[in-house]
N, CA, C and O atoms as a Tinker XYZ file with bonds, in Angstrom:
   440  protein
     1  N     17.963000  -27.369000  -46.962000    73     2
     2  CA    18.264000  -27.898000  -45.650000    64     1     3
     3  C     18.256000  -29.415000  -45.705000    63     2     4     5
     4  O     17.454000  -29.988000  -46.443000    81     3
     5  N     19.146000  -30.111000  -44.928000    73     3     6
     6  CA    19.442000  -31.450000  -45.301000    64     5     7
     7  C     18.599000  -32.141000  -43.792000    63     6     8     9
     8  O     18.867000  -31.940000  -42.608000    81     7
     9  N     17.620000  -32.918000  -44.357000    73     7    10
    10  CA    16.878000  -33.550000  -43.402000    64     9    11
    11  C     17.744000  -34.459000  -42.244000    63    10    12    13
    12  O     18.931000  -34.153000  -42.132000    81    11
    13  N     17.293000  -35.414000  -41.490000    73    11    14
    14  CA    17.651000  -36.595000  -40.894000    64    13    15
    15  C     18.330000  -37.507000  -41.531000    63    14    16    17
    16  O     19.314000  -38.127000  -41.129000    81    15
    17  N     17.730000  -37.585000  -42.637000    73    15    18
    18  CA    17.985000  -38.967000  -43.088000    64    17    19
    19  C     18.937000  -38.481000  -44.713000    63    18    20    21
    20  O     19.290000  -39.299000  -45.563000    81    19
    21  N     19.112000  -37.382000  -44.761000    73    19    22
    22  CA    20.376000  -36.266000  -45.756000    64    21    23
    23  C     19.492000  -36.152000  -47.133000    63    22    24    25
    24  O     19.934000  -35.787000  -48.223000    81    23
    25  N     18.033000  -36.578000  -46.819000    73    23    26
    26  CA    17.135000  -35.822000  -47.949000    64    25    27
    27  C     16.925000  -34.203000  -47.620000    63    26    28    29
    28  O     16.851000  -33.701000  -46.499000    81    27
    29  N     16.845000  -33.474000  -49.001000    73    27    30
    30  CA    16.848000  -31.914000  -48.726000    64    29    31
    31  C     15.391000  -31.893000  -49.137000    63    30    32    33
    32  O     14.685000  -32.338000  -50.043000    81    31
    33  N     15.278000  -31.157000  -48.031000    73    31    34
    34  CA    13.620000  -30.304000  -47.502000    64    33    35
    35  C     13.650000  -29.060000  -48.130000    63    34    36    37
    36  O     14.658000  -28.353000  -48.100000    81    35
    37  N     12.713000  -28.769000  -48.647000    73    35    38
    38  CA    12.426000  -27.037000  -48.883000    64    37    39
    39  C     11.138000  -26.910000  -48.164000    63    38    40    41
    40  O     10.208000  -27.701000  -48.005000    81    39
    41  N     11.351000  -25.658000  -47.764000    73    39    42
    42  CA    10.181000  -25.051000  -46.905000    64    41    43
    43  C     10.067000  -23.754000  -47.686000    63    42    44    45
    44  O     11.012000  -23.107000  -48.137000    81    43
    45  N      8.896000  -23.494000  -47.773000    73    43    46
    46  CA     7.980000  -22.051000  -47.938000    64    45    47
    47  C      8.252000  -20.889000  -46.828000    63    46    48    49
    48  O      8.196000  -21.122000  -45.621000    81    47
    49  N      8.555000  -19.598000  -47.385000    73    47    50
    50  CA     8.239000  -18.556000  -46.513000    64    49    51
    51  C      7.145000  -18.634000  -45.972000    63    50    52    53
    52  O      6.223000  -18.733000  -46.782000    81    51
    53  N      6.777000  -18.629000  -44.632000    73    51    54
    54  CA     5.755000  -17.916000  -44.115000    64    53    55
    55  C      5.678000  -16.626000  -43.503000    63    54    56    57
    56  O      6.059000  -16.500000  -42.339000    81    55
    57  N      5.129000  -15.432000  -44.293000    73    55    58
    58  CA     4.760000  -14.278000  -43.777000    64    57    59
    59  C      4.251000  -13.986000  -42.512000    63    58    60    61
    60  O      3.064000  -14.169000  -42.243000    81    59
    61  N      5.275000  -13.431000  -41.507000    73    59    62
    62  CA     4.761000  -13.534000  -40.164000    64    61    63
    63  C      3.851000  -12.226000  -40.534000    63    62    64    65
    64  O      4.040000  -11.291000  -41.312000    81    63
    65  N      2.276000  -12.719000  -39.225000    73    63    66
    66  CA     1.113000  -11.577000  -39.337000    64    65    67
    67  C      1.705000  -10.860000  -38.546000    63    66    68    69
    68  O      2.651000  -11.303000  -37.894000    81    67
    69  N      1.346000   -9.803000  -38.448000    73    67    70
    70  CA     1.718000   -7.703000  -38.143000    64    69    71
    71  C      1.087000   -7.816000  -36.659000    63    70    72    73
    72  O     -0.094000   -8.094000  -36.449000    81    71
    73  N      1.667000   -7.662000  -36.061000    73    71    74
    74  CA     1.148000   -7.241000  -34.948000    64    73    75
    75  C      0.719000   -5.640000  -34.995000    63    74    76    77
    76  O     -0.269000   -5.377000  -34.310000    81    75
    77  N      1.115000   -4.918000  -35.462000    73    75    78
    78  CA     1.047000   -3.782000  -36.390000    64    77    79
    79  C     -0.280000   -2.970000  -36.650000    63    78    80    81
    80  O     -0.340000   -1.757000  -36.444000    81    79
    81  N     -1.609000   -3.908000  -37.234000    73    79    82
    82  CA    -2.923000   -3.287000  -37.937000    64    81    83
    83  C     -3.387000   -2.703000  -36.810000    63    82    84    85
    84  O     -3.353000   -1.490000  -37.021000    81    83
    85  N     -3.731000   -2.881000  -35.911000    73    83    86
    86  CA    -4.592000   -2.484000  -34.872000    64    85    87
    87  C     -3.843000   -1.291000  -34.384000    63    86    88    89
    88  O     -4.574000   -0.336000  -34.124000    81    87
    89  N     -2.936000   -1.160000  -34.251000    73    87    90
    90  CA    -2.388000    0.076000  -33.925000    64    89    91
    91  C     -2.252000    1.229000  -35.239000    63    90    92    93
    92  O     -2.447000    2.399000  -34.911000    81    91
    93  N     -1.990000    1.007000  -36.422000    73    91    94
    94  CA    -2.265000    1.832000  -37.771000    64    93    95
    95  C     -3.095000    2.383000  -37.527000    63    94    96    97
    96  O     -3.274000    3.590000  -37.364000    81    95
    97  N     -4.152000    0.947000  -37.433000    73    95    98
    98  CA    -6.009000    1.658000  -37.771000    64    97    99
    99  C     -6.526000    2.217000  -37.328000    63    98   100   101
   100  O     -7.644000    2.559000  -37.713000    81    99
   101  N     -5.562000    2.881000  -35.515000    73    99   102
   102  CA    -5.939000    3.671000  -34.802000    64   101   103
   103  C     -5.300000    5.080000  -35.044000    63   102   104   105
   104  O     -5.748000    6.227000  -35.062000    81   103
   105  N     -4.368000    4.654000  -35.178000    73   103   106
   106  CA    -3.391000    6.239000  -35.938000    64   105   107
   107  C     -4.169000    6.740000  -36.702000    63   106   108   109
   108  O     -4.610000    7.877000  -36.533000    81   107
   109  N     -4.548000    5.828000  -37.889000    73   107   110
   110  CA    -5.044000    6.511000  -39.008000    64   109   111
   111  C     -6.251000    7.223000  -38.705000    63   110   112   113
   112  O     -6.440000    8.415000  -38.947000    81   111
   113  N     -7.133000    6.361000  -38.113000    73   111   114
   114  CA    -8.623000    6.610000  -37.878000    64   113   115
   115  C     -8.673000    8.007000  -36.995000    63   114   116   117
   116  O     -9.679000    8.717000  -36.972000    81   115
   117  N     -7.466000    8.310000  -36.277000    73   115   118
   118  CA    -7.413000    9.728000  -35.520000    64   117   119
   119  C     -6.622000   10.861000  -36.267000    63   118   120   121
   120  O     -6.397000   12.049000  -36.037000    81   119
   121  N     -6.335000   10.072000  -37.148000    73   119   122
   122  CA    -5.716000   11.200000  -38.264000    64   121   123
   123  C     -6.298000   12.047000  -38.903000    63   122   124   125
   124  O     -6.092000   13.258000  -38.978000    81   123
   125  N     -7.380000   11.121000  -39.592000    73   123   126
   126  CA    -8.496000   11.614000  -39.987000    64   125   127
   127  C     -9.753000   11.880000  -39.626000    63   126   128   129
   128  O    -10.328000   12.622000  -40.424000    81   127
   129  N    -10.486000   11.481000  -38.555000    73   127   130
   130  CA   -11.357000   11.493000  -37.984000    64   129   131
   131  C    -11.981000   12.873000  -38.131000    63   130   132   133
   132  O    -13.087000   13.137000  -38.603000    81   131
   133  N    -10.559000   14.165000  -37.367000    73   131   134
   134  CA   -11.496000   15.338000  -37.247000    64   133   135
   135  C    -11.548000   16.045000  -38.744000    63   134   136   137
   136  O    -12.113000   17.133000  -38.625000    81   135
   137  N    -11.103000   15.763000  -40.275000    73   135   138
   138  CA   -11.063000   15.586000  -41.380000    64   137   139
   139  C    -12.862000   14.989000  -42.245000    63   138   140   141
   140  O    -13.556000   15.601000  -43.057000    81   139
   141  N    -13.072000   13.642000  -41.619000    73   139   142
   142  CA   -14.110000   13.520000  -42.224000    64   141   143
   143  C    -15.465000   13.848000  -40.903000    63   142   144   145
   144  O    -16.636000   13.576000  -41.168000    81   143
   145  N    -15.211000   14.226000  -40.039000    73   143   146
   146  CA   -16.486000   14.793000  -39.044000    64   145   147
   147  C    -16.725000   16.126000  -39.459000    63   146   148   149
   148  O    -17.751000   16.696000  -39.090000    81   147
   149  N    -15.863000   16.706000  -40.211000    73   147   150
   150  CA   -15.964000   18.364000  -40.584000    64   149   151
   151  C    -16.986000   18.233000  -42.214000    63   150   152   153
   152  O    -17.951000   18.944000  -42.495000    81   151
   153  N    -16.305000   16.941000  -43.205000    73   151   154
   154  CA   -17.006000   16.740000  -44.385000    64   153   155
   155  C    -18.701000   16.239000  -43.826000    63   154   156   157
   156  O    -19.797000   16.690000  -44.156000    81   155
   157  N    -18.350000   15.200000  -42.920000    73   155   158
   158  CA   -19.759000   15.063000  -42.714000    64   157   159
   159  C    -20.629000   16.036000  -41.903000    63   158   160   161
   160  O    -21.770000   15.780000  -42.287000    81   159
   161  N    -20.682000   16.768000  -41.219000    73   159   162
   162  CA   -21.034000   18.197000  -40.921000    64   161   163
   163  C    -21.439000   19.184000  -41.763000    63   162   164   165
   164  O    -22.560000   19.656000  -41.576000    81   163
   165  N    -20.560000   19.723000  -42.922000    73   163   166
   166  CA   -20.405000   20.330000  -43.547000    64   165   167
   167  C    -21.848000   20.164000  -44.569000    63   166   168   169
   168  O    -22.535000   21.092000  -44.995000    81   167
   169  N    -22.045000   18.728000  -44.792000    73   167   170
   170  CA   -22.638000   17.844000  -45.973000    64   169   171
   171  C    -23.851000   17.954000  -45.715000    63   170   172   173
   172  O    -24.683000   18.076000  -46.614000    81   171
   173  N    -24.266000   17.921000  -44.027000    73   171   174
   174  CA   -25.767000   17.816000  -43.741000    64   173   175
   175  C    -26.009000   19.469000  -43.416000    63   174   176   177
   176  O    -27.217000   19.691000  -43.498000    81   175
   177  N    -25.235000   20.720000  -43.066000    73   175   178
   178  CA   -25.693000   21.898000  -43.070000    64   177   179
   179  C    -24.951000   22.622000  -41.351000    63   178   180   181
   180  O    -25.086000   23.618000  -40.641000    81   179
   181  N    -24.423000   21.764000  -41.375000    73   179   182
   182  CA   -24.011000   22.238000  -39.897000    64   181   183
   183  C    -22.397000   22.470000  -40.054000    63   182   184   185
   184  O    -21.448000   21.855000  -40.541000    81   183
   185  N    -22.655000   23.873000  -39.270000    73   183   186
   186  CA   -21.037000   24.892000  -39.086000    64   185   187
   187  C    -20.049000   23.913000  -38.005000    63   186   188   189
   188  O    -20.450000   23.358000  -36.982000    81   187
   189  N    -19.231000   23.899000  -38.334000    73   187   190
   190  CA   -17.847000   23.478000  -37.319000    64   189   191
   191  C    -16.836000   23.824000  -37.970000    63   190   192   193
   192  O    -16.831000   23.606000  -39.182000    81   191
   193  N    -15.744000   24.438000  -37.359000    73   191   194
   194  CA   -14.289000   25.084000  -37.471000    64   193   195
   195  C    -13.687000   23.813000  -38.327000    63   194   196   197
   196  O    -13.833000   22.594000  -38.227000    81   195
   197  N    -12.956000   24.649000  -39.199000    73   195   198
   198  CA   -12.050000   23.761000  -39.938000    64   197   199
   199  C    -11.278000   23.439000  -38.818000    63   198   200   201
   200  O    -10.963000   24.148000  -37.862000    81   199
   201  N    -10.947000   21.954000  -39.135000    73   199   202
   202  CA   -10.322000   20.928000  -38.252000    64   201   203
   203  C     -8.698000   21.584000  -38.503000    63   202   204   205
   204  O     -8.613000   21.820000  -39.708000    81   203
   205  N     -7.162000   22.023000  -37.672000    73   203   206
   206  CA    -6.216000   22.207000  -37.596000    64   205   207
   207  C     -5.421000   21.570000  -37.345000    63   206   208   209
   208  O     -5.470000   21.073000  -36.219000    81   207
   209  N     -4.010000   21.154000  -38.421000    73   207   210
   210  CA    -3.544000   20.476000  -38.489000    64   209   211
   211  C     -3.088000   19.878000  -37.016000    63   210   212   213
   212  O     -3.534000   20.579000  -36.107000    81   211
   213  N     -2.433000   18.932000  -36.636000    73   211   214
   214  CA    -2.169000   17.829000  -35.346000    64   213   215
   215  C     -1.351000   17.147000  -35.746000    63   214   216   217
   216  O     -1.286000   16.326000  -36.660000    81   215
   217  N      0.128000   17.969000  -34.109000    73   215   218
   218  CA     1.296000   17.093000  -34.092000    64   217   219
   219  C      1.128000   14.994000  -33.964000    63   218   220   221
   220  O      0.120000   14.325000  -33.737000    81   219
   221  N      2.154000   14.674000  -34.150000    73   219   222
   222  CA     2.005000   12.965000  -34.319000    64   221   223
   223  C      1.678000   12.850000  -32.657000    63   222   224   225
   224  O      0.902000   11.959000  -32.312000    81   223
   225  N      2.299000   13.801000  -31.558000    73   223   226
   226  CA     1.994000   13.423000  -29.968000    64   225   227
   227  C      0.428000   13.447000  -29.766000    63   226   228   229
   228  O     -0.231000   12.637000  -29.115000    81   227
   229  N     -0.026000   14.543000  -30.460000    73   227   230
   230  CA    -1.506000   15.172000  -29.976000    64   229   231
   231  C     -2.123000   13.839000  -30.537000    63   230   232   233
   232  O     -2.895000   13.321000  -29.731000    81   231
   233  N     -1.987000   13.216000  -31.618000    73   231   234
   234  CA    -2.575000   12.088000  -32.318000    64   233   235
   235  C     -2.281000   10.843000  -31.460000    63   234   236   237
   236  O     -3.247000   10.208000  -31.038000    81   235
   237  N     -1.290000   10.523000  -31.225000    73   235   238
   238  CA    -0.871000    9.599000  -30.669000    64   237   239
   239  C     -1.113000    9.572000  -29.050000    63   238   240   241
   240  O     -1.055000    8.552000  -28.363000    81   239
   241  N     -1.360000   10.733000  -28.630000    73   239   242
   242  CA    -2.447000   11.101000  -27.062000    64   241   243
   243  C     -3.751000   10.252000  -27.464000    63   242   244   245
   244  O     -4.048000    9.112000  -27.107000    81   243
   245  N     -4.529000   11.245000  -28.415000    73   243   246
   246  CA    -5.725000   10.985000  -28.326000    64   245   247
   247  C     -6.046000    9.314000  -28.699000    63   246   248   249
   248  O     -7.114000    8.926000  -28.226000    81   247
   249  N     -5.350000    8.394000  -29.395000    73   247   250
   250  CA    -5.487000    7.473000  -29.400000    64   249   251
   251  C     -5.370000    6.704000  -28.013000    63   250   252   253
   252  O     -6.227000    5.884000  -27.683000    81   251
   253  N     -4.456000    6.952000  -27.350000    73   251   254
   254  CA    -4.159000    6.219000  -26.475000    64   253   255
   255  C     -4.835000    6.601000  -24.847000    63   254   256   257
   256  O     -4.608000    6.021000  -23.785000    81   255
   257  N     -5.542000    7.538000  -25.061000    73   255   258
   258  CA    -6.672000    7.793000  -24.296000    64   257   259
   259  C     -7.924000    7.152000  -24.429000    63   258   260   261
   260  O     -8.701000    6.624000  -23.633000    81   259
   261  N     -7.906000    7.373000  -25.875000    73   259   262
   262  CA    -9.560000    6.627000  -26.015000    64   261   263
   263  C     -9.506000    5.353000  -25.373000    63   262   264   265
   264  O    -10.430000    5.044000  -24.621000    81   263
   265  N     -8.145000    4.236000  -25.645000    73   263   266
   266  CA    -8.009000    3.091000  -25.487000    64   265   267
   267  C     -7.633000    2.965000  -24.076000    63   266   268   269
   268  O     -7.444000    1.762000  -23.896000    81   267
   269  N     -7.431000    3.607000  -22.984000    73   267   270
   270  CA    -7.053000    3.573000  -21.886000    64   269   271
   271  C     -7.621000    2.548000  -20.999000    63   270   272   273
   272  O     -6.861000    1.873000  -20.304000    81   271
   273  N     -8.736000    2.395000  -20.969000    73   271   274
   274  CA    -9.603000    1.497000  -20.194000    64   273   275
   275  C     -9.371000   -0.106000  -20.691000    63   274   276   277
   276  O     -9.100000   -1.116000  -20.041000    81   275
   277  N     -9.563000    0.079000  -21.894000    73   275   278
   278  CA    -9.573000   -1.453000  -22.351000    64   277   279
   279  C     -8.692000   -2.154000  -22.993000    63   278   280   281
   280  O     -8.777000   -3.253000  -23.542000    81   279
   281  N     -7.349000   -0.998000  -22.806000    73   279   282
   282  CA    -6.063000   -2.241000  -23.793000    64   281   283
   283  C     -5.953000   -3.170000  -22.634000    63   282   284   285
   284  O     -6.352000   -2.945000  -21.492000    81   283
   285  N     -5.237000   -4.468000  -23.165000    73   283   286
   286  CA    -4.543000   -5.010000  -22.130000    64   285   287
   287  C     -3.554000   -4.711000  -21.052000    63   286   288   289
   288  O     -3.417000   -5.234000  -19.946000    81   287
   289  N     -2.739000   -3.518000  -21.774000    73   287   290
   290  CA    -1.549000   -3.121000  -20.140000    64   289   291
   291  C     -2.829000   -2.467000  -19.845000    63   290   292   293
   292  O     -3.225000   -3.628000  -19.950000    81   291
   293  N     -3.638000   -1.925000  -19.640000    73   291   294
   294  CA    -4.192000   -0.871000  -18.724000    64   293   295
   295  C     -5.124000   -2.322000  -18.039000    63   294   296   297
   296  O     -5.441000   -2.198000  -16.856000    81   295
   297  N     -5.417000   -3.236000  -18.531000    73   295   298
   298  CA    -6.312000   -4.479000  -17.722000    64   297   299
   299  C     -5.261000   -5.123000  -16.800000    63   298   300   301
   300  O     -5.755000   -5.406000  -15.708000    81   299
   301  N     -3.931000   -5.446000  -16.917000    73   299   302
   302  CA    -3.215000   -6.068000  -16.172000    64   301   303
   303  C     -2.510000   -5.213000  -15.051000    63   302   304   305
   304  O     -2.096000   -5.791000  -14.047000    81   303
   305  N     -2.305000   -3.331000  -15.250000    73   303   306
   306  CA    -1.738000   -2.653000  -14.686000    64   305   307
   307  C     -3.235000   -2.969000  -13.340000    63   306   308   309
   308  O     -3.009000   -3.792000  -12.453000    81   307
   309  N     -4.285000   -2.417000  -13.363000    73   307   310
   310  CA    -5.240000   -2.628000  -13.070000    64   309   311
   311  C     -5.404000   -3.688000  -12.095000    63   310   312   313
   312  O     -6.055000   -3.343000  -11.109000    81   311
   313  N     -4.919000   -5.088000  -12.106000    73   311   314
   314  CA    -4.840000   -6.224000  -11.709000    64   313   315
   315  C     -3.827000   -6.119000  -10.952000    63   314   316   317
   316  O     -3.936000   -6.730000   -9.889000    81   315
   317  N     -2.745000   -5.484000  -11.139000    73   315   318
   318  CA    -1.543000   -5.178000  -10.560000    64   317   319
   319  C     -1.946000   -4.637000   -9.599000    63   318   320   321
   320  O     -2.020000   -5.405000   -8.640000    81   319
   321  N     -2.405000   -3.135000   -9.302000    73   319   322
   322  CA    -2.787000   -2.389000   -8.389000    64   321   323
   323  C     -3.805000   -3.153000   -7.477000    63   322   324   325
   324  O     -3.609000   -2.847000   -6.301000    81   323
   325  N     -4.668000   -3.907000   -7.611000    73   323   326
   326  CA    -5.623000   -4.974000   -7.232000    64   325   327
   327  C     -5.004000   -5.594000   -6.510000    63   326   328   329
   328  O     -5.470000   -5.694000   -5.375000    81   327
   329  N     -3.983000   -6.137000   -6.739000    73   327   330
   330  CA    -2.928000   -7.459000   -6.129000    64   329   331
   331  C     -1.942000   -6.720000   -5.349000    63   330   332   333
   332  O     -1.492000   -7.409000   -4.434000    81   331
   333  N     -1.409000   -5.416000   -5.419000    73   331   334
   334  CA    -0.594000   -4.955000   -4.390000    64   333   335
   335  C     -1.543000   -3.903000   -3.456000    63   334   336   337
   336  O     -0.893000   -3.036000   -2.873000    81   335
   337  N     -2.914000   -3.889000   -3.267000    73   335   338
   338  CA    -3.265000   -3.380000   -2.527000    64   337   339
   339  C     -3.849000   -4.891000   -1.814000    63   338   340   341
   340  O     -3.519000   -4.914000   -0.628000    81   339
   341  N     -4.462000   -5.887000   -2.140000    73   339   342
   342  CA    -4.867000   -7.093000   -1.216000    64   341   343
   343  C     -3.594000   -7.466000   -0.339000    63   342   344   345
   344  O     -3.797000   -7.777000    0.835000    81   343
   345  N     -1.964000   -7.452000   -0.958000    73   343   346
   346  CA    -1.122000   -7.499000   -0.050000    64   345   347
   347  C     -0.574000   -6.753000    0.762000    63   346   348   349
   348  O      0.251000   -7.157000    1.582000    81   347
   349  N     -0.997000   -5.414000    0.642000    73   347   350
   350  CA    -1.104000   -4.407000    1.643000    64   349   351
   351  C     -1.488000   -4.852000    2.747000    63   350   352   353
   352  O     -0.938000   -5.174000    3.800000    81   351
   353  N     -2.764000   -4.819000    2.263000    73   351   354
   354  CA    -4.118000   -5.236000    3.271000    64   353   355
   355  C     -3.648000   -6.717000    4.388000    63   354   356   357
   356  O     -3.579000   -6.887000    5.605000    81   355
   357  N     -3.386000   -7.631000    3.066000    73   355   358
   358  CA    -2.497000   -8.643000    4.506000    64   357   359
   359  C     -1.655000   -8.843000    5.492000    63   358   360   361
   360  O     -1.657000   -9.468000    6.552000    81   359
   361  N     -0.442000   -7.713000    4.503000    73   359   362
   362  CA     0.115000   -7.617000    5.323000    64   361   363
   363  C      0.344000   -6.684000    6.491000    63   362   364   365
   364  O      1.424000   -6.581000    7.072000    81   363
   365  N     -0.949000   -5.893000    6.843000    73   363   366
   366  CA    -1.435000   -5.362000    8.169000    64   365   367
   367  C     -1.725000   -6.350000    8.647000    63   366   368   369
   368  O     -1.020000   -6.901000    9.492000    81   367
   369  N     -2.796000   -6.795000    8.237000    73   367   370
   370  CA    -3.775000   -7.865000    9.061000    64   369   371
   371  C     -2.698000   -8.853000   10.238000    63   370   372   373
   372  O     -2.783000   -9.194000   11.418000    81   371
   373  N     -1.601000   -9.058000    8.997000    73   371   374
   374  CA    -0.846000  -10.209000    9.827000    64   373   375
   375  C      0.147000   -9.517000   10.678000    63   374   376   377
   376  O      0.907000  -10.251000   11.311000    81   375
   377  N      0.265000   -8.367000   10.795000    73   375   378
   378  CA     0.842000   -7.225000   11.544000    64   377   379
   379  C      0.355000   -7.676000   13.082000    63   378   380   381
   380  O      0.846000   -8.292000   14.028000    81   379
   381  N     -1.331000   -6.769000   12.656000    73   379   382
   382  CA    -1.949000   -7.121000   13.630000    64   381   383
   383  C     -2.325000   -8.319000   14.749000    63   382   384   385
   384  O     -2.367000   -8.351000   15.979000    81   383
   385  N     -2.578000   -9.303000   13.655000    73   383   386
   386  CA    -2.408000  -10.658000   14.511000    64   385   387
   387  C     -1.158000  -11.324000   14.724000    63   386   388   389
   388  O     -1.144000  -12.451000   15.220000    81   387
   389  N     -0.153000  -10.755000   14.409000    73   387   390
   390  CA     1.327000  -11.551000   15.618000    64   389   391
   391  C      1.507000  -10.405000   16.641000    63   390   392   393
   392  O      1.824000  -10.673000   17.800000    81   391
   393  N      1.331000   -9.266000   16.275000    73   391   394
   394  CA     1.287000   -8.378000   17.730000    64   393   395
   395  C      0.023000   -8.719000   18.776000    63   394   396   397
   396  O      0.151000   -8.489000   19.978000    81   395
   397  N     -1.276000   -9.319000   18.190000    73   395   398
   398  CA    -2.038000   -9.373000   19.586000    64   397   399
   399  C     -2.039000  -11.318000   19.888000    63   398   400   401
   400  O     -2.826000  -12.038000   20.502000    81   399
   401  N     -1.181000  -11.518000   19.371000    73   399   402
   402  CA    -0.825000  -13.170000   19.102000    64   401   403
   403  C      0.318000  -13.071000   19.988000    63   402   404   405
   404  O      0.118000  -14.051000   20.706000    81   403
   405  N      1.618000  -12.417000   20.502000    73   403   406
   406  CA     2.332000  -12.475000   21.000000    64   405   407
   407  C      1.784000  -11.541000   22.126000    63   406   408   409
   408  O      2.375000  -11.928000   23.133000    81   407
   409  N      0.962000  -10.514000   22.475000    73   407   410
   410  CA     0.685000  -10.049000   23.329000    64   409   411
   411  C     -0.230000  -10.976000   24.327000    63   410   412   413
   412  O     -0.021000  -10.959000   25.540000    81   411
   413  N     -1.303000  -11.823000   23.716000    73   411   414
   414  CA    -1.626000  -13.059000   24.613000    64   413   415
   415  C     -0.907000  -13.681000   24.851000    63   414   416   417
   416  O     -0.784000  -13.870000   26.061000    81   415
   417  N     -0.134000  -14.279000   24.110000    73   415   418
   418  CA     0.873000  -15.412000   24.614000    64   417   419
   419  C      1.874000  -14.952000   25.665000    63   418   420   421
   420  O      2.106000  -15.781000   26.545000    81   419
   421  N      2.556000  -13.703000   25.743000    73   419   422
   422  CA     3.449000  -13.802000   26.807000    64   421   423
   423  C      3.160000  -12.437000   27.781000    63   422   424   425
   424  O      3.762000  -11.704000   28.565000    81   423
   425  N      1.925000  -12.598000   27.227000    73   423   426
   426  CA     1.179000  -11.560000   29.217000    64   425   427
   427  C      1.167000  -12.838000   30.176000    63   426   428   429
   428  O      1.588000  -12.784000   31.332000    81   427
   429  N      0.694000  -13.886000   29.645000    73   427   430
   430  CA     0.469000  -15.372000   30.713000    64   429   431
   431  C      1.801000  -15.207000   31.336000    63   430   432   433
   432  O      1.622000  -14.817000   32.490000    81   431
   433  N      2.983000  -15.327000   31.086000    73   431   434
   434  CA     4.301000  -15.520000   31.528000    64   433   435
   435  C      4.539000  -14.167000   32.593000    63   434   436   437
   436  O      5.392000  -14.171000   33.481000    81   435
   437  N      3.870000  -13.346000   32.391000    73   435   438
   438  CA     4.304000  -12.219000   33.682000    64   437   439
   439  C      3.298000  -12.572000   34.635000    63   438   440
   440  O      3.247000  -11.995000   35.721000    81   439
């Protein structure tokens, strides 16, 4: 690339980071989960049903349940519902006060 001044620049790749891990590590971790809760069970003496295989939805449910409360869309949806029920709320209120705002004001006139 030819600079400003028609000296050539080289630049380095930079590897953009994954937005990616955090969502894997949840796939994975529910992939396997009911896999190693059966080994560790198994290991200390205690019966539990072999774990049965699980479609990618059933996996991809249970992840996104666990996380329900605390991802960010569920914090901003949250905030959302927050903010269109306070403008609900106002906009009664201000319902209310131009109807008894115009009901004082022009009872005087009759």
């Amino acid at each position: 690339m030819a600079g400003r001044n028609g000296n050539v620049n080289f630049r380095h790749w930079v590897r953009p980071r994954t937005s990616q891990y955090s969502y894997l590590y949840d796939y994975r971790k529910n992939y396997y989960d009911d896999v190693i809760d059966y080994l560790d069970r198994r290991k200390s003496g205690m019966y539990r049903d072999v774990p049965r295989p699980q479609t990618w939805a059933e996996r991809a449910l249970r992840t996104y349940t666990q996380k329900l409360g605390t991802t960010e869309n569920a914090i901003k949806a949250r905030n959302d519902t927050d903010l269109i029920h306070k403008v609900q709320q106002s906009r009664v209120l201000h319902t209310v006060h131009t109807k008894l705002s115009h009901a004082r004001h022009f009872t005087t006139f009759y």
